[in-house]
C-alpha positions in Angstrom: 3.5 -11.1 -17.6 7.0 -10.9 -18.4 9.8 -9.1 -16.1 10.1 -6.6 -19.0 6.4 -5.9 -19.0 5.8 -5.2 -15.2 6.3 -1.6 -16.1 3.9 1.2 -17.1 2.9 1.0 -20.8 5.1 3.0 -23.3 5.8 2.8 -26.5 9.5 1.3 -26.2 12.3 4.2 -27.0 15.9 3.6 -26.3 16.3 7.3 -25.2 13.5 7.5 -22.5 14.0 7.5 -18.7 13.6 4.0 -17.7 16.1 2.7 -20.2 18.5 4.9 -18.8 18.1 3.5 -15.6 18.1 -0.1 -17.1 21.7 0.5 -18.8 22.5 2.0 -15.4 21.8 -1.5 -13.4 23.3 -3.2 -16.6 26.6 -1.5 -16.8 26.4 -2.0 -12.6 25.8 -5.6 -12.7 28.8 -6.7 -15.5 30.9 -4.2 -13.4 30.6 -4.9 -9.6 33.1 -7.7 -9.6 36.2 -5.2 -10.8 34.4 -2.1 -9.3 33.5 -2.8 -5.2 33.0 0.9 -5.1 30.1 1.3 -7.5 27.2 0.8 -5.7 27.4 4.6 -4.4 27.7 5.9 -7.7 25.0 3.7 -9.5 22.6 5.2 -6.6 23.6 8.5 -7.0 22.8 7.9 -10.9 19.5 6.3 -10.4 18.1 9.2 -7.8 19.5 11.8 -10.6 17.2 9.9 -13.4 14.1 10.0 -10.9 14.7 13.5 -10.2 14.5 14.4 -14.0 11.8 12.5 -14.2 9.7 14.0 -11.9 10.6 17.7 -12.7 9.9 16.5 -15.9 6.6 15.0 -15.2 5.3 18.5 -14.0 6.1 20.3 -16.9 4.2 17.8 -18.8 1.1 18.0 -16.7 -0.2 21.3 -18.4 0.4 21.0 -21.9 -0.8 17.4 -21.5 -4.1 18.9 -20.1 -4.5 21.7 -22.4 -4.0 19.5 -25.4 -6.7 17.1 -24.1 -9.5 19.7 -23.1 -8.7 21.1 -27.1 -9.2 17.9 -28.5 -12.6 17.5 -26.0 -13.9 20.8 -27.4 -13.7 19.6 -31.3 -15.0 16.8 -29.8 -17.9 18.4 -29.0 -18.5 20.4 -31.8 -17.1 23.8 -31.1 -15.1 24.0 -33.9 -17.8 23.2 -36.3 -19.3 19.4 -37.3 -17.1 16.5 -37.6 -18.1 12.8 -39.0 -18.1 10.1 -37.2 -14.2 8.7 -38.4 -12.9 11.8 -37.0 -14.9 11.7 -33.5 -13.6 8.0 -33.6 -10.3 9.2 -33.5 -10.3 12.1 -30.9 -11.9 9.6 -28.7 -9.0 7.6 -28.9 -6.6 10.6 -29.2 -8.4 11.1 -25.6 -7.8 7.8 -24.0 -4.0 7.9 -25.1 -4.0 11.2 -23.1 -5.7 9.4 -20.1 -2.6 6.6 -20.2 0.3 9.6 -21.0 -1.8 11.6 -17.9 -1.7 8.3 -15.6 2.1 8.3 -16.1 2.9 11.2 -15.6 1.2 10.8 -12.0 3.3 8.3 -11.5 6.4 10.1 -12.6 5.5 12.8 -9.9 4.8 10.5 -7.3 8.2 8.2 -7.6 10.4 11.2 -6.5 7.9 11.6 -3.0 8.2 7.6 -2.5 11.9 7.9 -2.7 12.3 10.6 -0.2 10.5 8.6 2.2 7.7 11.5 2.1 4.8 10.1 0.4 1.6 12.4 1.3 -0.7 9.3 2.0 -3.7 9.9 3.2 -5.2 6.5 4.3 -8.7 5.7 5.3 -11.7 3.1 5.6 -12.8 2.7 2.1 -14.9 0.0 0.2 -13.5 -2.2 -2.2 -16.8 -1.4 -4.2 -15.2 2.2 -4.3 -11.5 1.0 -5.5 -13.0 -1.2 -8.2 -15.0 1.5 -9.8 -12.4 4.1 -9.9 -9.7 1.2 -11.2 -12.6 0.3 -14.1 -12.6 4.0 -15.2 -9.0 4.7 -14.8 -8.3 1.3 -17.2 -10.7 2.2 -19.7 -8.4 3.5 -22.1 -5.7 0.0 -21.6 -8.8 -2.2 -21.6 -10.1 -0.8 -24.8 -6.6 -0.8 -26.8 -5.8 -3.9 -25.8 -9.4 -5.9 -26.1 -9.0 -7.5 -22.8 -11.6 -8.1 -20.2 -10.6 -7.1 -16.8 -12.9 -9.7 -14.3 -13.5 -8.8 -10.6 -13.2 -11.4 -7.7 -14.6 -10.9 -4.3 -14.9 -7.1 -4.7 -18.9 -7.3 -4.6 -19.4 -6.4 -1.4 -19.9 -3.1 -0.4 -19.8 -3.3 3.4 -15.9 -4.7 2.9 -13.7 -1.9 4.1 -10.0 -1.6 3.6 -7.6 0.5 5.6 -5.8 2.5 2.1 -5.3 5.9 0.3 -8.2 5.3 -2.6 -6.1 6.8 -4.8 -2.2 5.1 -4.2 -4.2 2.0 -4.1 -6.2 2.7 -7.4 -2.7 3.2 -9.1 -1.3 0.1 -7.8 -4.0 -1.8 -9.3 -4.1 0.4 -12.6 0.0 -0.3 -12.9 -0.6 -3.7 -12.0 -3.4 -4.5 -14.0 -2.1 -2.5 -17.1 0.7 -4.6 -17.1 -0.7 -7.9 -17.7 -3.0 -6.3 -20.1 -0.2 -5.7 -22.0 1.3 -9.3 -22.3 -2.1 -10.7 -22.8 -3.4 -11.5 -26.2 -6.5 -9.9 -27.6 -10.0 -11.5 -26.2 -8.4 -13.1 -23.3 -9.0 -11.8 -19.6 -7.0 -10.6 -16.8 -8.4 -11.3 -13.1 -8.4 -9.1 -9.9 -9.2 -11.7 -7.2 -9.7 -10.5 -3.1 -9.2 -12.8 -0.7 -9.7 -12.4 2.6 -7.2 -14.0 5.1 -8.3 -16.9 6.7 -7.8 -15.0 10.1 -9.7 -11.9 8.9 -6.9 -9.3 9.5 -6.3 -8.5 5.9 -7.2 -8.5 2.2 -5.2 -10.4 -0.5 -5.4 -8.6 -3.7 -4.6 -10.5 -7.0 -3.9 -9.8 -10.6 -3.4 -12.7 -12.6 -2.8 -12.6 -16.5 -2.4 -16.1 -18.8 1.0 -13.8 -20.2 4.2 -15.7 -21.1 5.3 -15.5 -17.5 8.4 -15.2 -16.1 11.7 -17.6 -16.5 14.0 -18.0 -13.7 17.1 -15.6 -14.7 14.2 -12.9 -15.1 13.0 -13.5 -11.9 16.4 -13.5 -10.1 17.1 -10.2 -11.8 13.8 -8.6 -10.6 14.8 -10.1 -6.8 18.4 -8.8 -7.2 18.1 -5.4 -9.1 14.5 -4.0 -8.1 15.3 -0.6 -9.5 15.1 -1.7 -13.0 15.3 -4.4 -15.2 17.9 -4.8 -17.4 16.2 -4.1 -20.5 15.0 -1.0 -18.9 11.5 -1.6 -18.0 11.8 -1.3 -14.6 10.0 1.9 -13.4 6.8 0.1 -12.9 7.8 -2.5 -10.9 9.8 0.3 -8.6 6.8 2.1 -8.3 4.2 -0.6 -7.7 6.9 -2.3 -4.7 6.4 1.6 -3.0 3.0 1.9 -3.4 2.7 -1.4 -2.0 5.0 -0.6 0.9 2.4 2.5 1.6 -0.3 0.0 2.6 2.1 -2.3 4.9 2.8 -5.0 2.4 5.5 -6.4 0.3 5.0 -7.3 -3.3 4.9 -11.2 -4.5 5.2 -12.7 -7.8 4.3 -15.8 -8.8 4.8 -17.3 -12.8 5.3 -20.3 -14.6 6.9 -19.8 -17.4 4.5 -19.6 -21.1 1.2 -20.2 -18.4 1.4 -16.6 -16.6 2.2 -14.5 -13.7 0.1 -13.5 -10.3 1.5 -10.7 -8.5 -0.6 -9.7 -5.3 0.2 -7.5 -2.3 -2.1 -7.2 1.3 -4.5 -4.3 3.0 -5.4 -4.2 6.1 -9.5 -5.3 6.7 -12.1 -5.1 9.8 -10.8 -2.7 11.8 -8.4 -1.1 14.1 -6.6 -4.6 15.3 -5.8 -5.3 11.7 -4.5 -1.9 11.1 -1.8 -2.4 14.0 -0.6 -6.2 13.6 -0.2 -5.2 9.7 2.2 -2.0 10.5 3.7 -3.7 13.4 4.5 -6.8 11.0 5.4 -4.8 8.2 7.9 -3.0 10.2 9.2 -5.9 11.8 9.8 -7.8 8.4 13.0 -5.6 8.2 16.1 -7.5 8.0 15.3 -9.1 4.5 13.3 -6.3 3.2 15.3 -3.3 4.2 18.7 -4.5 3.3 20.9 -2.6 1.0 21.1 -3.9 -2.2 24.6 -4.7 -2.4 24.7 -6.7 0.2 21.7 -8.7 -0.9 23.2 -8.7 -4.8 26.3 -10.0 -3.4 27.7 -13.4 -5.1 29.3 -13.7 -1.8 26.4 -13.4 0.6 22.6 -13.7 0.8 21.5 -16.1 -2.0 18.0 -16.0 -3.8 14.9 -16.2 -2.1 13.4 -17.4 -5.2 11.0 -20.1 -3.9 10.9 -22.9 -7.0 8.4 -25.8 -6.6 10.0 -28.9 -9.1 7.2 -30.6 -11.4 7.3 -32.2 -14.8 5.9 -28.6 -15.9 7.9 -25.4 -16.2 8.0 -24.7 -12.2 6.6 -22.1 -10.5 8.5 -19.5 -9.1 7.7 -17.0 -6.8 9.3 -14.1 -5.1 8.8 -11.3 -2.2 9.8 -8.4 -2.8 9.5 -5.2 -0.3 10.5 -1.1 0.1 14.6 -1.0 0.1 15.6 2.6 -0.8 14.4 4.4 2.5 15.1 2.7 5.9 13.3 3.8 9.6 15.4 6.6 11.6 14.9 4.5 14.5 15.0 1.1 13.5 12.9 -0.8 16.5 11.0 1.8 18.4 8.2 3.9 17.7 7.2 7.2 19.3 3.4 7.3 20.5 1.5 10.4 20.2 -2.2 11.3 20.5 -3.5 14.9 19.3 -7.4 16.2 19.7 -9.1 19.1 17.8 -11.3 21.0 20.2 -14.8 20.5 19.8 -15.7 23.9 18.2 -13.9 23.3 14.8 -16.4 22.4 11.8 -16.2 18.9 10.5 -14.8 20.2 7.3 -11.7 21.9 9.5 -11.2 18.5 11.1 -10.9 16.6 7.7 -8.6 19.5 6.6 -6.3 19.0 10.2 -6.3 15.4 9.1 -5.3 15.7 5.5 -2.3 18.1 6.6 -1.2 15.6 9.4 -1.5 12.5 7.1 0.9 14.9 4.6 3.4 15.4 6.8 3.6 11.8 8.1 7.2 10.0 7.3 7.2 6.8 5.5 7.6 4.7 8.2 4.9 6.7 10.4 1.8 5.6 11.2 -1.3 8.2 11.2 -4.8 6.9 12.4 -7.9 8.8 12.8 -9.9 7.3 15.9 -12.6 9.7 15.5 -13.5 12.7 14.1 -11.6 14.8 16.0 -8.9 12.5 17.6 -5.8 11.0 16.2 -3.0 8.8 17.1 0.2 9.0 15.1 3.1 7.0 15.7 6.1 8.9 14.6 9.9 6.9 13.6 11.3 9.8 15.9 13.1 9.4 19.3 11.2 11.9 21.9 13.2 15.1 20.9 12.4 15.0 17.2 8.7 14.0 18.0 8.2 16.7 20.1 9.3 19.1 17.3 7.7 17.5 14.9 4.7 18.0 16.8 5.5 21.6 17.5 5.9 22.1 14.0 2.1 20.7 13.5 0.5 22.7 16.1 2.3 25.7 14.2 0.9 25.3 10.8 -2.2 24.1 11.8 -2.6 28.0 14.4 -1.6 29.7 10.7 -4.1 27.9 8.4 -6.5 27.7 10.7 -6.6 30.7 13.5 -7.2 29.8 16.5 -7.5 26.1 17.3 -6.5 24.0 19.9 -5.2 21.2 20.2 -4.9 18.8 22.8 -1.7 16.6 23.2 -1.3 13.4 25.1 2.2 12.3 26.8 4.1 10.7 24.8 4.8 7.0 25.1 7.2 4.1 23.0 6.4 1.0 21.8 9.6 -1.7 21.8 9.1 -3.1 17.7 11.3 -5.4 18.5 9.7 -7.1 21.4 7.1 -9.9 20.6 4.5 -8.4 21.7 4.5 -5.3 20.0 1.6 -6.1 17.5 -0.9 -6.9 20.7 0.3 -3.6 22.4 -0.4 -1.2 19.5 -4.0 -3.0 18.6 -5.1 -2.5 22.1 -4.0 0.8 21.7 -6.1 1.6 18.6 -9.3 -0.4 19.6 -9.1 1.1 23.1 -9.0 4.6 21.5 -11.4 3.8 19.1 -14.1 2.2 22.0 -13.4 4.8 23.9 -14.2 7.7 21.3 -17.5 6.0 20.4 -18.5 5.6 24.3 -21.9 7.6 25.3 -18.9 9.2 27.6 -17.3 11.0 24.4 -18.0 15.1 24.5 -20.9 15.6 22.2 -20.0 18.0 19.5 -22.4 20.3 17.0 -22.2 17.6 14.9 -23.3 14.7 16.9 -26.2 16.3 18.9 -28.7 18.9 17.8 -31.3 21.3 19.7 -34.3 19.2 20.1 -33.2 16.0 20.1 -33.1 13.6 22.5 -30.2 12.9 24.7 -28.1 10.0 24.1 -28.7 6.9 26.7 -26.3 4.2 27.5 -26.5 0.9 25.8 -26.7 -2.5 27.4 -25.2 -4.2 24.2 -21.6 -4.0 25.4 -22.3 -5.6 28.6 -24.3 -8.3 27.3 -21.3 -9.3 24.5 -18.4 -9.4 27.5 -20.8 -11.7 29.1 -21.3 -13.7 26.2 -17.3 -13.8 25.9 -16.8 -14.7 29.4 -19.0 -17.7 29.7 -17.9 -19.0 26.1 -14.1 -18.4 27.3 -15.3 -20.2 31.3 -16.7 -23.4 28.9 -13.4 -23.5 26.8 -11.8 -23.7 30.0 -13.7 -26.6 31.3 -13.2 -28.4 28.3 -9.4 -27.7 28.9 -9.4 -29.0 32.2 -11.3 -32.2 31.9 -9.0 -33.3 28.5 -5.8 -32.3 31.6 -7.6 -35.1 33.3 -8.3 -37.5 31.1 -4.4 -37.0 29.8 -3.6 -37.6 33.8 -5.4 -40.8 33.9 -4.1 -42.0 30.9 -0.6 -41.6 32.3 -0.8 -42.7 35.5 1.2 -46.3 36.0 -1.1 -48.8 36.4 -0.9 -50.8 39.7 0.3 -54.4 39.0 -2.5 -57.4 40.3 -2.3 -58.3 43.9 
């Protein structure tokens, strides 16, 4: 994968979008030496392009539809009987629909990343689920190109990942499309899952045997991540955001004419992963969240750009994170907790947490405890939280008549104090214990006429006794290497 191919797949036109944002960073790069001033201008230019693209994008979406479900119904024979060259090639008039369609989506969704309002709707989901929806959406790539697309680690079904199914599907698809493209016909691309040696998240991997990625490419991706300068750039933009939705930065690795690996993280096993990745992510900041002039500067920051020296071309490998949109409140998060009362459906409860989850900021955190509890951290001081919360409770009286909904005081959480990340995860697994206790108000959906009622366990008790007498033995093991340090220290007494 080459820096020119990270983007979506297009046929390449000098008059279409992203090479008007290339020419943009272009003319912005030979310029900024004679022109200090230019930075304000050349983001004015790029947020004009994205906006015509995504008004754009919508007006496609209909036609684009109508044209396909036309071409389905000859397809099928509604327009009489057609041979088998001509069903060839509305099946494959079809799958270039599919890739126009899937770029379009991403068209519309660029515009939402940049405002910093991204309508995420994260959840537990399997990775069994993610690599069946990313095999159908590449079908039509796959196919054009003749290249295998081989799964890693994505087997397991009971492997749960803290994403929005559907950001993280387009992630892969752009990602995966990509080195598809660069790829020669009969070769493979590989999606490889990892899981972090401590447990707390997921590594995903896409790794092409492409041309790769030479040094002066790489530095321009690191130090004009809006585009590249050839004008492929959109992809790369949109893959960094979708990335940032799931708490991670984006990192490429390549070595030049042997290929390129670019991989980002997800949170994995639960609640304690979910917090040390957001409270990480947030606390990456400095480096990640600083303008782009300053980091473009010949004068100040110089290139990240790890290179590892061999007799081979060298691998190089960079990080590269969300920099458009930056938290209102840069190192402190406002805590809030919200309950839906006990007589809404389960379908009205789903509903509450889609339209919370919409309404979430980028740099907001929204997690669903139970099914009918949530916590939200909002990037608000206490005024705007409070509103913002107002403004909730508001819409959700007008959608859904009379519901109530149950507030907890608000509380902050210092981001910039070491112990943030251990704070926020006992938060979450607290909540989370807590709502699955035999103590939780039983619902129509948890208990029904007839059955019996629901009895304490003894399992929890018997696992903090397990942990306290492994921790009391790690102890004593402590305590006797102390001594046996002691001893060896003590001065020995000279011979009488």
């Amino acid at each position: 994968m080459s820096s020119s191919e990270i983007a979506p797949h297009r046929q390449q036109n000098p008059r279409d979008f992203s090479s008007l944002v290339g020419h943009a960073v272009q003319s912005r790069s030979l310029n900024r030496d004679s022109h200090p001033n230019l930075d304000a201008g050349f983001e004015s230019t790029v947020n004009a392009i994205v906006q015509m693209m995504s008004e754009t994008a919508s007006d496609l979406r209909t036609p684009l539809a109508a044209v396909r479900q036309a071409m389905r119904g000859i397809a099928d024979g509604e327009g009489g009987a057609i041979n088998a060259r001509q069903s060839q090639s509305l099946r494959d008039a079809m799958d270039q629909c599919d890739c126009m369609d899937q770029i379009v989506g991403e068209m519309m969704q660029l515009q939402r990343l940049r405002a910093g309002l991204p309508r995420v709707r994260r959840s537990w989901v399997a990775v069994t689920e993610i690599r069946d929806a990313v095999n159908e959406s590449l079908r039509p790539w796959s196919l054009q190109g003749h290249v295998d697309v081989l799964w890693d680690g994505a087997d397991n079904p009971q492997l749960l990942v803290f994403a929005d199914p559907d950001m993280l599907r387009r992630l892969l698809v752009n990602l995966v499309a990509s080195a598809i493209r660069t790829s020669r016909e009969q070769e493979a691309i590989l999606v490889r899952l990892q899981v972090a040696p401590c447990g707390g998240a997921v590594t995903w991997s896409v790794v092409d045997r492409g041309q790769g990625i030479s040094q002066q490419e790489m530095k321009q991706i690191e130090f004009h991540p809006k585009a590249s300068a050839d004008g492929n750039g959109l992809g790369l933009t949109i893959s960094r955001q979708l990335a940032t939705l799931h708490f991670s930065t984006l990192r490429l690795r390549s070595r030049l004419g042997f290929g390129t690996e670019v991989s980002f993280q997800t949170p994995v096993s639960g609640p304690k992963s979910v917090a040390e990745s957001w409270v990480r992510w947030r606390q990456r900041g400095a480096v990640i969240r600083q303008p782009l002039h300053d980091r473009s500067s010949s004068e100040s920051v110089s290139s990240r750009i790890q290179r590892q020296v061999r007799l081979d071309p060298p691998m190089l490998s960079v990080e590269l994170g969300h920099d458009n949109a930056r938290p209102r409140i840069e190192n402190l998060a406002t805590v809030r907790t919200v309950s839906l009362g006990a007589a809404m459906s389960r379908s009205t409860a789903d509903e509450f947490d889609t339209m919370l989850q919409n309404e979430a900021w980028l740099f907001d955190l929204v997690y669903r405890v139970d099914t009918r509890r949530w916590i939200w951290l909002l990037d608000s001081d206490s005024d705007e939280a409070m509103r913002r919360c107002e403004a909730i409770a508001d819409v959700a009286r007008l959608r859904f008549g009379s519901v109530r909904l149950d507030w907890g005081q608000p509380h902050f959480i210092d981001l910039a104090h070491r112990g943030a990340a251990v704070k926020l995860s006992d938060l979450l697994v607290r909540e989370t214990l807590q709502a699955s206790s035999p103590s939780t108000v039983a619902d129509a959906n948890q208990v029904r006429l007839g059955t019996a009622p629901i009895e304490s366990s003894p399992v929890a008790t018997e696992r903090l006794d397990e942990e306290l007498r492994r921790l009391s033995q790690r102890i004593r093991r402590q305590s006797e290497a102390f001594h046996r340090q002691a001893e060896n220290l003590r001065p020995q007494q000279p011979p009488q």
